[in-house]
C-alpha positions as CSV (number, residue, x, y, z in Angstrom):
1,X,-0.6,89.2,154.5
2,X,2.4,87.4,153.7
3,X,1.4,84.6,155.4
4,X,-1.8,84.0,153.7
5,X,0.0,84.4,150.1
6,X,2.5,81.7,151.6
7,X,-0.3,79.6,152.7
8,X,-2.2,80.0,149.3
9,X,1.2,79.0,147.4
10,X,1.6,76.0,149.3
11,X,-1.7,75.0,148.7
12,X,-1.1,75.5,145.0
13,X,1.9,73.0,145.2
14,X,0.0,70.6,146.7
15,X,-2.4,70.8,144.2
16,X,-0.3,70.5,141.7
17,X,1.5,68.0,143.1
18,X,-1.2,65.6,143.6
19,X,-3.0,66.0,140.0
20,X,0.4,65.1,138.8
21,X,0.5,61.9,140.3
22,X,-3.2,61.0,140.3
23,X,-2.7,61.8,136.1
24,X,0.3,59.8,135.4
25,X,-1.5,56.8,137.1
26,X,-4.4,56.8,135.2
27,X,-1.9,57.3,131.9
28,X,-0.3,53.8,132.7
29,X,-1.9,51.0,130.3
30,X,-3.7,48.5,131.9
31,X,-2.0,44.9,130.8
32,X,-2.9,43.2,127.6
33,X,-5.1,40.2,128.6
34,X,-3.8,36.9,126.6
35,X,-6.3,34.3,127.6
36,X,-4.6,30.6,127.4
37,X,-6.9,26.8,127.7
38,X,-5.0,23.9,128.4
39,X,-6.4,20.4,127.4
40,X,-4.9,17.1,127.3
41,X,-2.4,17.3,125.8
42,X,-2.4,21.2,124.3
43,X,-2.5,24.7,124.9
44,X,-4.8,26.6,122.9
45,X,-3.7,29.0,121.1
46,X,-0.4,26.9,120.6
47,X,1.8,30.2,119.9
48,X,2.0,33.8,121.4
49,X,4.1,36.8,120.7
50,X,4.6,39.4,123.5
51,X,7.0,42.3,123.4
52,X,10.0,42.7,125.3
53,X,9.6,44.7,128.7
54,X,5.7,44.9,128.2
55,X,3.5,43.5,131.1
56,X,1.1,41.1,129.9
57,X,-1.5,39.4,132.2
58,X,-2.0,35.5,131.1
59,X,-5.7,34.6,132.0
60,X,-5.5,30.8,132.7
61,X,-7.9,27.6,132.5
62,X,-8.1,23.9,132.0
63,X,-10.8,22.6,130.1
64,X,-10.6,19.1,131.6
65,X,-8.0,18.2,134.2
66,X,-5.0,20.2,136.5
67,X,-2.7,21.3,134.3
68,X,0.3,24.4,134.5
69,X,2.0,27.1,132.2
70,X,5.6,26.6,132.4
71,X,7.9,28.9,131.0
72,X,11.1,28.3,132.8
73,X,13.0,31.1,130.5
74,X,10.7,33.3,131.7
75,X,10.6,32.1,135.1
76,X,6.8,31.2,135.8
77,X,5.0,28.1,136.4
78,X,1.2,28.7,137.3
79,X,-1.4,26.1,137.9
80,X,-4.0,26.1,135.5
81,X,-7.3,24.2,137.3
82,X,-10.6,23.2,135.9
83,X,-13.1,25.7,135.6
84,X,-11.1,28.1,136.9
85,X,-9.5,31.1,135.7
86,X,-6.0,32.1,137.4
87,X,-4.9,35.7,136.2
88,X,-1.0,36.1,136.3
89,X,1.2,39.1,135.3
90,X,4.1,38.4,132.7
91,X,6.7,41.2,132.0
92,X,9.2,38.9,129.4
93,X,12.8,40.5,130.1
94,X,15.0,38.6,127.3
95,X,14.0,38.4,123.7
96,X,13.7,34.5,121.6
97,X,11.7,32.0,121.1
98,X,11.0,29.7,124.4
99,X,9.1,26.6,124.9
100,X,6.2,26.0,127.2
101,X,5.4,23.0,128.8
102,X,3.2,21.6,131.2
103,X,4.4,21.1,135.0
104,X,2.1,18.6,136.1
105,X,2.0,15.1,134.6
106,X,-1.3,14.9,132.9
107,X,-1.6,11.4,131.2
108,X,0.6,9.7,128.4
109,X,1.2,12.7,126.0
110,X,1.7,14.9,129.1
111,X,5.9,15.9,127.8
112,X,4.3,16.5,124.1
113,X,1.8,19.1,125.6
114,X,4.0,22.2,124.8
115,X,3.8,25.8,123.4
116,X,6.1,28.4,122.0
117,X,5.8,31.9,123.5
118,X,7.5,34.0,121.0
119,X,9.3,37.3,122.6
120,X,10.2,40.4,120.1
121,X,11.8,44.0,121.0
């Protein structure tokens, strides 16, 4: 007898155990999606504000030619081709105002193509 209350206890815990998980994982916010064109020679939109510590994922494009989002700050520098989209995850950890810039040279106004990525607590 003991041994089936033991049994039924542990299977209990288990239960338990797993819903607690399975429940705080579906509680966790998917990413904000900030979607980001570049074009000679701009990024459209031309400012963004995150929040400090929050995890953003920065959907990416060109509209004519192979471009990148450079943030050196904020350590990333993703290509940004053609026609395609190129999804990368952004979790700002200092707090200012940092500039953008492309990392591939684009044409003659390739070191005016720039943005500012504003980060607030």
């Amino acid at each position: 007898m003991k041994s089936r209350k033991w049994s039924a206890a542990c299977g209990l815990a288990v239960i338990f155990l797993f819903a607690n998980t399975t429940s705080s994982r579906a509680q966790d916010p998917e990413p904000k999606v900030i979607e980001i064109h570049a074009k000679k020679f701009a990024y459209e939109p031309a400012e963004i504000t995150l929040h400090k510590g929050e995890t953003y994922k920065l959907h990416l494009t060109s509209d004519d030619s192979l471009h990148s989002l450079r943030i050196n700050a904020l350590n990333l520098n993703a290509k940004m081709k053609a026609g395609e989209f190129n999804d990368v995850l952004l979790t700002p950890d200092q707090v200012g105002d940092f500039k953008a810039d492309c990392g591939v040279y684009c044409g003659a106004g390739h070191k005016t193509m720039s943005m500012t990525v504003h980060v607030i607590q």
